[in-house]
C-alpha positions as CSV (number, residue, x, y, z in Angstrom):
1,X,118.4,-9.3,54.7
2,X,117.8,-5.3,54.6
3,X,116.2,-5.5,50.8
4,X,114.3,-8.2,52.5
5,X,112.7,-5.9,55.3
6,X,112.4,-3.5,52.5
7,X,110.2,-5.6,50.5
8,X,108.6,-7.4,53.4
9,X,107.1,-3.6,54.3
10,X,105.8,-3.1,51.5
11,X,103.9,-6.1,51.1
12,X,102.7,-5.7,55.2
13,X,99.0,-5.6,55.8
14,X,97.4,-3.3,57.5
15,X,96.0,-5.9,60.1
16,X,99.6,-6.6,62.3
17,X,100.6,-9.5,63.7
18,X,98.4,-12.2,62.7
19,X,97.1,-13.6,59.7
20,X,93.7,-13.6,58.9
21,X,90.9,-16.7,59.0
22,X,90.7,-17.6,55.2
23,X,87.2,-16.7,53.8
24,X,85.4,-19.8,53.4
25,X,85.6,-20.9,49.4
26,X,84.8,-24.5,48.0
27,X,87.1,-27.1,49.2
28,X,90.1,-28.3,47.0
29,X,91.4,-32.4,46.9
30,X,95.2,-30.6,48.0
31,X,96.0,-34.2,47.2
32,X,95.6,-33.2,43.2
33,X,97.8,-30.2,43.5
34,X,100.6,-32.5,43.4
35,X,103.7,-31.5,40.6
36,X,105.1,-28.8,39.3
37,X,103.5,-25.1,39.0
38,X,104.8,-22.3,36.8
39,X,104.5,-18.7,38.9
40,X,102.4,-16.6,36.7
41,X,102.2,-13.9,39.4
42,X,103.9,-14.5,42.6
43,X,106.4,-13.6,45.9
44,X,109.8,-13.9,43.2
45,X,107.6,-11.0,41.1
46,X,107.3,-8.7,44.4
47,X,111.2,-9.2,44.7
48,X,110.6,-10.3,48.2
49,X,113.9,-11.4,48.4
50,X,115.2,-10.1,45.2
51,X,114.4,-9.7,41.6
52,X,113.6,-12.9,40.0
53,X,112.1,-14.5,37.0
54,X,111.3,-18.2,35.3
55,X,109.9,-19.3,38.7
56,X,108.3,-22.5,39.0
57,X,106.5,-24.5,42.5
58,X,106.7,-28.6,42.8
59,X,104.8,-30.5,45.2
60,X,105.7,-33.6,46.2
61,X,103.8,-35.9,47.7
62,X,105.4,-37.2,50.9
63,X,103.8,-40.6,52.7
64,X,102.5,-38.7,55.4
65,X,100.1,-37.0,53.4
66,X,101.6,-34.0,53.5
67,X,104.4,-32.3,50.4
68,X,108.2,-31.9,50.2
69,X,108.1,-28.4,48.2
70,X,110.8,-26.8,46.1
71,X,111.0,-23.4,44.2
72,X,113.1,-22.2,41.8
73,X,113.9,-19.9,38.6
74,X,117.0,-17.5,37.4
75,X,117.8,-14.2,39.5
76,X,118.4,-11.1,37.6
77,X,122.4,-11.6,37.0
78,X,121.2,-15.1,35.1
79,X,122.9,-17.3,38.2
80,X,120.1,-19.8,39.4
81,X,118.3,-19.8,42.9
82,X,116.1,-22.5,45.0
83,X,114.4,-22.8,48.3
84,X,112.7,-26.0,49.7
85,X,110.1,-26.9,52.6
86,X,108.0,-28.8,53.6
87,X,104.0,-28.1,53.4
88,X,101.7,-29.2,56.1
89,X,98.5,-30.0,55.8
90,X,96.1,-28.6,58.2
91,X,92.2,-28.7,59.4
92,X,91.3,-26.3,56.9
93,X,90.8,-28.2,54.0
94,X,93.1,-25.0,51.6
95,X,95.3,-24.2,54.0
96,X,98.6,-25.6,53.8
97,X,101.3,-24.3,56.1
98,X,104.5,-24.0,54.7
99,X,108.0,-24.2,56.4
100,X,111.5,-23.5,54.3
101,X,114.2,-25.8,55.3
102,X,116.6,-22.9,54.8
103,X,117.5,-19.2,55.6
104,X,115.7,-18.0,52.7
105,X,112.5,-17.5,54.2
106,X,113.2,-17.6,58.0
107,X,109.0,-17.7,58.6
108,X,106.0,-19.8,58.6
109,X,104.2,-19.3,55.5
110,X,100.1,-20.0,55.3
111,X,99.3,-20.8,51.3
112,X,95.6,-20.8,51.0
113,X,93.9,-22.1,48.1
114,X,91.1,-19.8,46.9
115,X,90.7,-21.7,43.5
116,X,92.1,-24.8,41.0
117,X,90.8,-26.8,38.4
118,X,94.0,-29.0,38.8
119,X,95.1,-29.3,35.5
120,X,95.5,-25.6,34.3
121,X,95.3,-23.1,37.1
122,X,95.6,-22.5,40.8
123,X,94.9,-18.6,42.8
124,X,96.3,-18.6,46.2
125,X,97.4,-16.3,48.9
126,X,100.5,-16.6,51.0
127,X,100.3,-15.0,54.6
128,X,103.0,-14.5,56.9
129,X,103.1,-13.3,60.5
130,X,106.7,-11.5,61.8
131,X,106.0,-10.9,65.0
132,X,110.0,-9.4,65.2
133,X,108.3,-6.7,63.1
134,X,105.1,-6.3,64.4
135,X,103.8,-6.9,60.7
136,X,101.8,-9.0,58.5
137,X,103.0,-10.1,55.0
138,X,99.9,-10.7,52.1
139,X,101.0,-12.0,48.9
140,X,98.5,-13.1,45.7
141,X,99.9,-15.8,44.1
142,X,99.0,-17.0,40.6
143,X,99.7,-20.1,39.1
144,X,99.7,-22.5,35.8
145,X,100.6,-26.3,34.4
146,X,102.2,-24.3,31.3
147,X,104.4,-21.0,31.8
148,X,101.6,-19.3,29.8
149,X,98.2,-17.7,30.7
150,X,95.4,-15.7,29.2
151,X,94.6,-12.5,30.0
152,X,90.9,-13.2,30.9
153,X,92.0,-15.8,33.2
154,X,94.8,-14.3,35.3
155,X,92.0,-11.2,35.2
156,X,89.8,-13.3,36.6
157,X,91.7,-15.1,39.5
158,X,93.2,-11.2,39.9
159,X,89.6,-10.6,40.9
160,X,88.9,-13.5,43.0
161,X,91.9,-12.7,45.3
162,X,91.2,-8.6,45.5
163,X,87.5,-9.0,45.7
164,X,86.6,-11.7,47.2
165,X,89.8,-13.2,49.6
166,X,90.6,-9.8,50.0
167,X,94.1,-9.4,49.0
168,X,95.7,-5.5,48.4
169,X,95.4,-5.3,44.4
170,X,99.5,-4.4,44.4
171,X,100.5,-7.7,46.4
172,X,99.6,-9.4,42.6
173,X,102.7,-8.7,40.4
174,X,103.4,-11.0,36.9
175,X,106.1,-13.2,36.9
176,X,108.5,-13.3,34.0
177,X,108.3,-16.6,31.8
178,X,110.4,-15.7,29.0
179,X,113.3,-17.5,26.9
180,X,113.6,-19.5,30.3
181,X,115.3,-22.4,31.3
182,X,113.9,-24.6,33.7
183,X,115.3,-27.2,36.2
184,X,114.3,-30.8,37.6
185,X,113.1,-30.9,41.3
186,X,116.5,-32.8,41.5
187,X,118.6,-29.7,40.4
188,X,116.8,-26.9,42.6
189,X,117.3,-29.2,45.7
190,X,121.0,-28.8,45.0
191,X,121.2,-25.1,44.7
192,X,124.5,-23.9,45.9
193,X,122.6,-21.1,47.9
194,X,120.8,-23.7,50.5
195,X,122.1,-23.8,53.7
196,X,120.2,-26.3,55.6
197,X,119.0,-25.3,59.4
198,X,117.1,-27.4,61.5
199,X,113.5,-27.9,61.3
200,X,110.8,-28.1,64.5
């Protein structure tokens, strides 16, 4: 938890204690956002919690409309880790609010989408408020159908989330995607490291 605070500082904005009102960008069909994600640039790159690599995102569609989440990827010993959630939809139509179902990430997590086509790419920002530490948490996030991307293209969603949502250039950090091994959504929700706590 103390390399957590660590990291958690350096990623706070300089607006405390409450995330921001999303610019207004075209609306997304969240419903379409559905599967699995490879981080191209992320929270695992920032070493929130610690150094990680090979991370990937699923959504899964849940009957209530909203998504059962998982994460997961290879830490920097090689052992696996995984977190799951539960994203909520909300009234703005590219806002989800996401909630981990363990003690990784103790907060509420607002992902806003600023931008996907669906099928190749997807820019978002994640925003958490700690009000223990008086501090707000912006992260760019960056991600892609394959564990590849071109450099024009992760330049240009860089520039839609500096310039345009706003985010600190240095809360966007690449993700490594190499000689990885990845895991089913079945595997990462049966990561040793999960210790389930109850969710309101």
């Amino acid at each position: 938890m103390i390399a957590t605070l660590f990291v958690v500082f350096a990623f706070a904005s300089s607006a405390l204690g409450q995330c921001p009102v999303p610019l207004p960008v075209p609306a997304v069909d969240l419903s379409k956002i559905a599967g699995r994600w490879y981080e191209i640039a992320g929270l695992t790159a920032g070493e929130f919690i610690e150094s990680r690599a090979c991370t990937t995102h699923d959504f899964t569609p849940r009957e209530d409309g909203n998504f059962n989440c998982s994460f997961g990827g290879i830490k920097t010993d090689g052992s696996k880790f995984s977190d799951i959630g539960i994203a909520k939809r909300t009234d703005i139509p590219n806002l989800l609010n996401l909630n981990s179902l363990t003690e990784m990430v103790p907060w509420p997590i607002n992902f806003y989408v600023a931008d996907t086509d669906y099928d190749n790419y997807l820019a978002a920002s994640f925003c958490m408020d700690i009000p223990q530490l008086l501090i707000t948490v912006r992260v760019g996030m960056i991600l892609s159908r394959t564990n590849t991307m071109s450099a024009d293209k992760y330049a240009e969603l860089t520039d839609l989330l500096v310039n345009k949502i706003g985010l600190p250039s240095d809360s966007i950090q690449s993700t490594i995607q190499k000689d990885c091994k990845y895991w089913p959504v079945s595997e990462l929700q049966q990561s040793e490291e999960i210790e389930y706590s109850p969710f309101n």
